[in-house]
N, C-alpha and C positions, 0 to 999 in steps of 0.2 A: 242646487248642489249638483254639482259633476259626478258620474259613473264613477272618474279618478278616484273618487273621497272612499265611496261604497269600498272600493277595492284594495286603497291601502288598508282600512280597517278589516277586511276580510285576510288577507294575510300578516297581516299585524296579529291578531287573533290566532289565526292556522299556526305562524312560526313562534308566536310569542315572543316575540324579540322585534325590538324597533329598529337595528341594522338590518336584520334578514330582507325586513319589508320596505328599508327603504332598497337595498339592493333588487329587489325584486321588482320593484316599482323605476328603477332610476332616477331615484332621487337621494338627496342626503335625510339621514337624519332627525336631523332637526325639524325638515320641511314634512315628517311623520309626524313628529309631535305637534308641530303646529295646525295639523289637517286633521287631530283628533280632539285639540282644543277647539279648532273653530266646530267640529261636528257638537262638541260638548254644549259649546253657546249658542248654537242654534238651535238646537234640542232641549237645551234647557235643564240637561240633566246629565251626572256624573256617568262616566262607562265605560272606567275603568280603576278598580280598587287600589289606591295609592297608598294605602294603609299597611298593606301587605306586601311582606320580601319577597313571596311570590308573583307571576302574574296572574291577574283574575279580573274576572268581567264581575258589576253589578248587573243588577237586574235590567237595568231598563239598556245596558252594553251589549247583556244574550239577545235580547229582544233587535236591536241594530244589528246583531250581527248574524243572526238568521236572515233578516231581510235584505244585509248586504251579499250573503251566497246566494240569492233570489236574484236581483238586480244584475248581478255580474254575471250571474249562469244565462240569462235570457240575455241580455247585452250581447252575450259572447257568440249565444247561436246566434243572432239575429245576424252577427257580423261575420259569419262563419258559411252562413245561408247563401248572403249575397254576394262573398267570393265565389262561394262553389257555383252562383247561377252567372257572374262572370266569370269561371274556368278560372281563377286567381288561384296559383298554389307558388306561395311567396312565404316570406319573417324568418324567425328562428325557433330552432328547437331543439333543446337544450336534452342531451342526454346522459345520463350518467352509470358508469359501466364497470364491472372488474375489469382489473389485468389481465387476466386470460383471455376475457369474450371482446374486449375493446380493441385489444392486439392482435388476434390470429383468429378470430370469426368475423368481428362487425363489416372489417375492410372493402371485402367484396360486396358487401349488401349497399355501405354507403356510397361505392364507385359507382354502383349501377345505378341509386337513389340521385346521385346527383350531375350524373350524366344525363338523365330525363329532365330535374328539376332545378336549375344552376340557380335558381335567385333564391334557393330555399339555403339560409346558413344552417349546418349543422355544429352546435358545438358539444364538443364532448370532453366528458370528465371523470378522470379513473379514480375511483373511491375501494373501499373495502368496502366487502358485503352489508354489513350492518349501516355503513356511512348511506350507501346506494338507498336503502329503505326510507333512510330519513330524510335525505334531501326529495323524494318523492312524493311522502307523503307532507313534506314542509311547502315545496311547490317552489324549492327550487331548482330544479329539475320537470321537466314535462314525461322524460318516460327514466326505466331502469333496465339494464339488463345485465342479469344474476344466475348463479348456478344455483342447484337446488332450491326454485322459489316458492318461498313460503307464503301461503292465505293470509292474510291480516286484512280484518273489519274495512279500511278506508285504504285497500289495498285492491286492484283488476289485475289478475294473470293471466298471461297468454302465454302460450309455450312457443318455442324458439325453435332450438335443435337440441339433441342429443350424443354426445358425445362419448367415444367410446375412449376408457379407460385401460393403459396400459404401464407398464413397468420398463423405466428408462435407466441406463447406465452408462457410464463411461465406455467408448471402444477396447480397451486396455482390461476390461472389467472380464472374469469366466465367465458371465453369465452371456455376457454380450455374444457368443458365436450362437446362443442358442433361438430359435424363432418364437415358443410359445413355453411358458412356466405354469405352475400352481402355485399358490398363494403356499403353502408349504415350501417349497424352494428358496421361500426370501427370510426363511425363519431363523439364520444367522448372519445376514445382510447387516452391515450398516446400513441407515433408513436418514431421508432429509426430506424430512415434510414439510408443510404447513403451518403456521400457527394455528394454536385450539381452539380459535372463534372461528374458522375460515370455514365452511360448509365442504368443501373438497376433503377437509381434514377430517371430519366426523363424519363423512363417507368411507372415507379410505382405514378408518380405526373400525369401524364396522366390519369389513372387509374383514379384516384380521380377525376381530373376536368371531364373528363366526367359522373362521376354521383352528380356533383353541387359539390362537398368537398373539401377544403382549409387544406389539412394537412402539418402543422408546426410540423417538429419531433423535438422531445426533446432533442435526440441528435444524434448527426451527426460520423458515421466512415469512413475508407477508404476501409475496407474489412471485407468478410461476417465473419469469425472470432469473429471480436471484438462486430458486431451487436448479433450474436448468444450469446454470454454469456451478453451481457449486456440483452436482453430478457429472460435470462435463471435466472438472478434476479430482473425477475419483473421491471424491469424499464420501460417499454411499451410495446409493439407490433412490429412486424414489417414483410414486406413482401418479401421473398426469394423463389429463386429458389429450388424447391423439394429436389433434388438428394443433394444439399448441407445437409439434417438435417434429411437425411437416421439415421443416427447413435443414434443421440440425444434423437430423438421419441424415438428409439428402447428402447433405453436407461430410459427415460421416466423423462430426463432434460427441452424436450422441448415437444411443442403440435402444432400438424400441421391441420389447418383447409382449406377445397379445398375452392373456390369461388363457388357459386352456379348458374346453369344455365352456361350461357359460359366461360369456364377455359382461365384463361388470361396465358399466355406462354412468356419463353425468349429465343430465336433465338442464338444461337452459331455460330462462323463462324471459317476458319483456313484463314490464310494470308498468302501472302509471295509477294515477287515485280514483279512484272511482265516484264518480258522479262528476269528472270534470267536462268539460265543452272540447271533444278535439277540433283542431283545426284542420282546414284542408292538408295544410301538410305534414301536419301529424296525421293522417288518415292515410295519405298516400307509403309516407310512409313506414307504418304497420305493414302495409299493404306488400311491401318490397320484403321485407323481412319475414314474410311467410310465403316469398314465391322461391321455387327451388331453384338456388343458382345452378348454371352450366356445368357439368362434370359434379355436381355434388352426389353422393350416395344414398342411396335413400335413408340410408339411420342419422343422414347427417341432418334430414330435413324438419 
């Protein structure tokens, strides 16, 4: 039996789902179910309960599928080992990102990444925050990176940057002549937030209840995108990460005011599942993504 076997049934298992694992694997399908029938006749035994609408392992499918995250996890260093002792930092690795950090932080980390490392493909994939978690701990995805990231059990954090948070408007806007506000000042703003699963947004409502304020935005996106141009005509207000609306200022589409007295900030974090095998070039890099770019500031790093 081939490593290949161990491995579709270890993420067959992780994703529950026989497309995820055959996309993960490169294969179709069918060529899943037929790799878990033949493990079935070789073994001699059922493992996986076909009785149930749900997915579920029998006993003797938990027992294979412990020893297939065994098999693959040593596989993995063993071939991970003897790149790193031939200097080999090559494949793919698959990242998945919000809108915000994919667009206006990742860029220069991976210009620099891949000016050093040209055979390494990077692919990247913008999800919502909750999507990012799941394709990470599903494994389809090698890493994540998310704002405010949250511990979860079969979850590894590392922190990124920190961004600082300010209050954007329209040129045309009163507020706009001015350079630094209090979160009192925006207390009969039209407001254009986020949606209410977005962790930016449950920061930013925070914000508010701690200085007494009920803000109802006008209206609601899923990415910093669609909020920046909808404030760029005057539709309301709204409060974003710095490093997103570098350009626009410059530009003079948008107008960016600091908070005044203590700067409220947004936490970046990188993911990936804990207990997996990195690769060398998932190794290098992390490694770039925690070196401080040229001209960055130090709260950026």
């Amino acid at each position: 039996m081939q490593v290949e076997s161990f491995r579709v049934f270890r993420d067959l298992v992780d994703s529950q789902s026989f497309s995820k694992a055959a996309q993960l694997n490169s294969i179709t399908q069918s060529a899943v179910s037929q790799q878990i029938r033949a493990m079935e006749e070789r073994f001699r035994v059922p493992l996986i309960e076909r009785s149930n609408k749900r997915f579920a392992l029998t006993r003797e499918g938990q027992a294979l599928y412990d020893t297939s995250k065994q098999v693959t996890f040593h596989f993995d260093s063993l071939q991970h080992q003897l790149e790193e002792m031939r200097n080999v930092v090559s494949g793919t690795i698959r990242v998945s990102t919000v809108y915000s950090v994919g667009l206006h932080e990742l860029p220069p980390y991976l210009k620099s990444f891949l000016r050093e490392f040209p055979n390494v493909l990077v692919h990247i994939e913008y999800r919502r925050s909750n999507q990012v978690y799941d394709e990470v701990i599903e494994g389809t995805s090698d890493m994540g990176l998310v704002a405010f990231p949250v511990q979860k059990k079969t979850i590894k954090v590392e922190p990124f940057r920190k961004d600082r948070l300010v209050v954007i408007t329209s040129p045309q806007h009163a507020l706009s002549k001015r350079s630094e506000v209090v979160v009192a000042d925006l207390a009969k703003e039209k407001f254009v937030g986020f949606e209410p699963d977005i962790p930016t947004r449950k920061a930013v409502d925070k914000i508010f209840r701690d200085s007494g304020l009920d803000m109802k935005p006008v209206m609601e996106f899923d990415n910093i995108e669609t909020v920046k141009r909808a404030v760029e005509i005057d539709a309301g207000i709204s409060v974003v990460p710095r490093a997103t609306v570098e350009q626009e200022v410059k530009n003079g589409t948008l107008a960016a005011l600091e908070f005044k007295g203590q700067p409220y900030h947004r936490p970046l974090g990188i993911i990936y599942k804990s207990g997996r095998v990195l690769s060398p070039a998932m190794k290098r890099f992390l490694k770039t993504l925690h070196e401080p770019l040229d001209g960055a500031t130090e709260e950026s790093k």
